[in-house]
C-alpha positions in Angstrom: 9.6 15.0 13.3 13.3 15.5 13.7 13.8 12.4 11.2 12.4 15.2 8.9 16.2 16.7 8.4 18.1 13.6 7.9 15.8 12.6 4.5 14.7 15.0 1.6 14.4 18.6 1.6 11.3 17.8 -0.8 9.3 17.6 3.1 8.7 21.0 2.8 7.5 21.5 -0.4 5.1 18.5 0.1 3.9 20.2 3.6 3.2 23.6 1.0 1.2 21.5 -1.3 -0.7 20.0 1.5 -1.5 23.4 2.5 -3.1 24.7 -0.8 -5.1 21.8 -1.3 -6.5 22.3 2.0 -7.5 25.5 1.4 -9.3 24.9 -1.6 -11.3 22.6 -0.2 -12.3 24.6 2.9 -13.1 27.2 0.3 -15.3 25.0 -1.6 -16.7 23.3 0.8 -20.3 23.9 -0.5 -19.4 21.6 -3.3 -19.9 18.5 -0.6 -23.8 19.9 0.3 -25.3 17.6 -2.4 -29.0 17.8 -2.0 -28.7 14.1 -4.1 -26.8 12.8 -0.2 -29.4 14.4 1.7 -31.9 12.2 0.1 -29.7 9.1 0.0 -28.9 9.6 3.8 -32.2 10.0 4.7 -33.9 7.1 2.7 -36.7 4.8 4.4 -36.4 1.3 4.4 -39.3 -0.6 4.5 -36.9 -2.9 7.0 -34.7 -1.9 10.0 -32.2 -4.9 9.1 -31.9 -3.9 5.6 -31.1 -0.6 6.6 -28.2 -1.6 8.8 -26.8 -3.8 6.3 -26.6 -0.8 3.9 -25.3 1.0 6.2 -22.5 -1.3 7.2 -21.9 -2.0 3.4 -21.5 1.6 2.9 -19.3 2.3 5.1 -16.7 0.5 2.3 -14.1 2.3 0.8 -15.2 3.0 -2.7 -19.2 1.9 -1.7 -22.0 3.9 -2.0 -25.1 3.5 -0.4 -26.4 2.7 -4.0 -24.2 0.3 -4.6 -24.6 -1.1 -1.1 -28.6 -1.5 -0.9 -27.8 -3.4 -4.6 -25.5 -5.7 -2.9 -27.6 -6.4 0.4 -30.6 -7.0 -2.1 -28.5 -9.5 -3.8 -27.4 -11.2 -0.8 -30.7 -11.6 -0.2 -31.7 -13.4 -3.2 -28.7 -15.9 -2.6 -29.2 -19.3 -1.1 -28.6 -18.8 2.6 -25.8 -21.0 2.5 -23.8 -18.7 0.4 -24.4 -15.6 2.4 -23.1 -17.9 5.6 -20.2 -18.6 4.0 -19.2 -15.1 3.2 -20.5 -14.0 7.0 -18.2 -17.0 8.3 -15.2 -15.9 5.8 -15.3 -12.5 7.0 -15.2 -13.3 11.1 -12.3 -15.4 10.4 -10.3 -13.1 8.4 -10.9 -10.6 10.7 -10.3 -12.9 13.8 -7.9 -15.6 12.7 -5.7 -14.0 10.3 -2.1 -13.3 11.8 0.9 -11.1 10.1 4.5 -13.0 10.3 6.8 -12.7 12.8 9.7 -11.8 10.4 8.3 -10.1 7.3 5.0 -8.8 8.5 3.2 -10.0 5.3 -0.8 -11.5 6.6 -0.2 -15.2 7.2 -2.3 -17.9 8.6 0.5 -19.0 11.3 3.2 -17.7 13.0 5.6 -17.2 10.3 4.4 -17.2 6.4 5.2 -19.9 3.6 7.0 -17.8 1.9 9.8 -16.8 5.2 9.6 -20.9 5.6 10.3 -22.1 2.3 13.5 -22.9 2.0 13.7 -22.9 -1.7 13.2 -19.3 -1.5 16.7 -17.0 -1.8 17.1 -15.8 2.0 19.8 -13.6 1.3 17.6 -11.3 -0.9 15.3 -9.5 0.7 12.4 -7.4 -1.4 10.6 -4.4 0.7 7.7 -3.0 -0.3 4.9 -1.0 1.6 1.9 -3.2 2.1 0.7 -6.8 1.1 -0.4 -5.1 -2.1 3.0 -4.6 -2.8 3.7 -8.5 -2.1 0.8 -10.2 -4.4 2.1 -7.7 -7.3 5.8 -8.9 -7.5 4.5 -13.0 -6.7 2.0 -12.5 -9.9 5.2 -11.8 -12.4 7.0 -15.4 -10.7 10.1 -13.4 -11.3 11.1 -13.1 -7.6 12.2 -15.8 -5.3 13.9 -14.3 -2.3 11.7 -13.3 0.6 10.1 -9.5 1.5 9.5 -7.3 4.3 6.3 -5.3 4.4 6.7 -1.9 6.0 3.3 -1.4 6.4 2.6 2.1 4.8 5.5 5.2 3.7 6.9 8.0 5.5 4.4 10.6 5.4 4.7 14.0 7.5 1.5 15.2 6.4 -0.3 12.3 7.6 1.4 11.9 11.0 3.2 9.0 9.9 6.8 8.5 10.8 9.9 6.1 10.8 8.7 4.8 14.2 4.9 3.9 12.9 6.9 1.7 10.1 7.7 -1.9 10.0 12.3 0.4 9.5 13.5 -1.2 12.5 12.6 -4.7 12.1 14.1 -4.7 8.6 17.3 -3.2 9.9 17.4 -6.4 12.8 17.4 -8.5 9.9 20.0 -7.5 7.8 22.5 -7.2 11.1 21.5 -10.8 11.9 23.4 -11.2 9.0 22.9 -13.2 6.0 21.4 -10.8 3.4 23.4 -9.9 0.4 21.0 -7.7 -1.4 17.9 -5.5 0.0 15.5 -4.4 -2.7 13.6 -1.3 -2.5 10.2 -1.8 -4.2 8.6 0.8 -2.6 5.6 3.2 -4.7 7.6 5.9 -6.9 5.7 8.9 -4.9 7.0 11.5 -2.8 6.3 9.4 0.7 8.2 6.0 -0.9 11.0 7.8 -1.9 11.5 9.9 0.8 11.4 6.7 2.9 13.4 4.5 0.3 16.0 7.5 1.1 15.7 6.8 4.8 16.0 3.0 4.6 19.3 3.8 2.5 20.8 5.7 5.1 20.1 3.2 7.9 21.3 0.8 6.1 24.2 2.1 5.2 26.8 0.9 7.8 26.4 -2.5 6.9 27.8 -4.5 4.1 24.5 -5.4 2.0 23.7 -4.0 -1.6 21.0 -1.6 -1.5 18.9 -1.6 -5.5 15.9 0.1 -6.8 13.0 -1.0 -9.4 13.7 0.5 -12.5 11.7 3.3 -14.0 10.9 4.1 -17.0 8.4 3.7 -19.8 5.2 1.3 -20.3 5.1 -1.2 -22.8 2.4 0.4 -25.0 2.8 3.9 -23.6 2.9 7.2 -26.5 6.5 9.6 -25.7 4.0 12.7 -26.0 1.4 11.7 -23.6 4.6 10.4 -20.7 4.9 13.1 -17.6 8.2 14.8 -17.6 9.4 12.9 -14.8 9.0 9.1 -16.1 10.6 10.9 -19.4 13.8 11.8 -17.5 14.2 8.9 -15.6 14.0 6.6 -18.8 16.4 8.6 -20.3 18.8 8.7 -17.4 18.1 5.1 -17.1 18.5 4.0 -20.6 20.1 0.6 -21.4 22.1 -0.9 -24.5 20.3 -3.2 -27.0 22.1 -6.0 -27.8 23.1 -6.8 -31.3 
């Protein structure tokens, strides 16, 4: 945690909020005691194998075991090929998949297509948190150097530090020389700039240009209905329109 005084002073007003919104919670905590999950948890299945696929489907982020007795009924229905398929997708991914060697984004070999294409710029390097982060920039076909995914942001409250980041590895790479330009497109939080402001200061012995996305307003977004924040950073960040 000693990283904690060489990045932003913002740490311990984060830890402060983290500590409020715990206590609320413990002091609500009867707000969890649904009587609706009691009966949900404690359904009867007229099937032992239905009830473990439920329960394996529920277990997904975002799934409830609704939602998950609606999709193992469905399965069900499908032609037995189709649910082999997805069984036989799912093993692989799980089994198969690899992350590259140099920019940690999921790849099916050893290094990814897009760290072996060489019509790719190699002296621009794009970082960004997770593969997320990596499918959103290739949708907009604007980018065409290569990235480095950090896996996740520096995060005291969740026991997550420099060393549990992908900060090293991206710091071998620019001394190996060759990059011109390392582009920070990490999540505009409190944990991705906080570790945008540690990657700066690694980085900052060596001769590479260090750039941000810019911030700012939505295309379609109302001035009144903008948080202060976004408000001041457009402002700050405002730009000429040409004549």
């Amino acid at each position: 945690m000693d990283y904690l005084n060489n990045i932003f002073p913002l740490s311990t007003f984060y830890l402060d909020k983290f500590s409020c919104l715990t206590n609320f919670a413990l002091r609500k905590g009867n707000a969890f005691s649904n009587p609706l999950t009691k009966i949900m948890t404690t359904e009867q299945f007229p099937s032992k194998l239905l009830e473990r696929a439920v329960s394996e489907l529920a277990k997904l982020p975002g799934v409830g075991r609704r939602t998950a007795l609606r999709w193992a009924m469905y399965l069900l229905k499908q032609d037995a090929r189709r649910t082999d398929a997805l069984a036989e997708s799912l093993i692989q991914l799980r089994h198969d998949v690899k992350f590259c060697k140099v920019c940690h984004n999921i790849s099916d070999t050893d290094i990814c297509e897009i760290c072996s294409n060489s019509q790719r710029d190699h002296s621009t390097i794009c970082v960004v948190e997770n593969i997320r982060g990596v499918l959103a920039i290739e949708a907009t076909a604007q980018y065409r150097g290569l990235y480095h995914v950090l896996g996740g942001a520096i995060s005291p409250v969740d026991g997550v530090g420099p060393a549990d980041l992908e900060i090293e590895s991206l710091v071998e790479r620019v001394k190996a020389g060759g990059v011109h330009e390392v582009i920070l497109a990490l999540n505009p939080t409190m944990e991705g700039d906080t570790t945008n402001f540690y990657i700066t200061r690694k980085l900052g012995e060596y001769d590479v240009q260090i750039t941000t996305l810019a911030r700012g307003l939505s295309v379609g977004d109302d001035l009144e209905y903008t948080d202060e924040l976004t408000l001041g950073r457009s402002i700050l960040g405002r730009v000429p329109i040409e004549k």
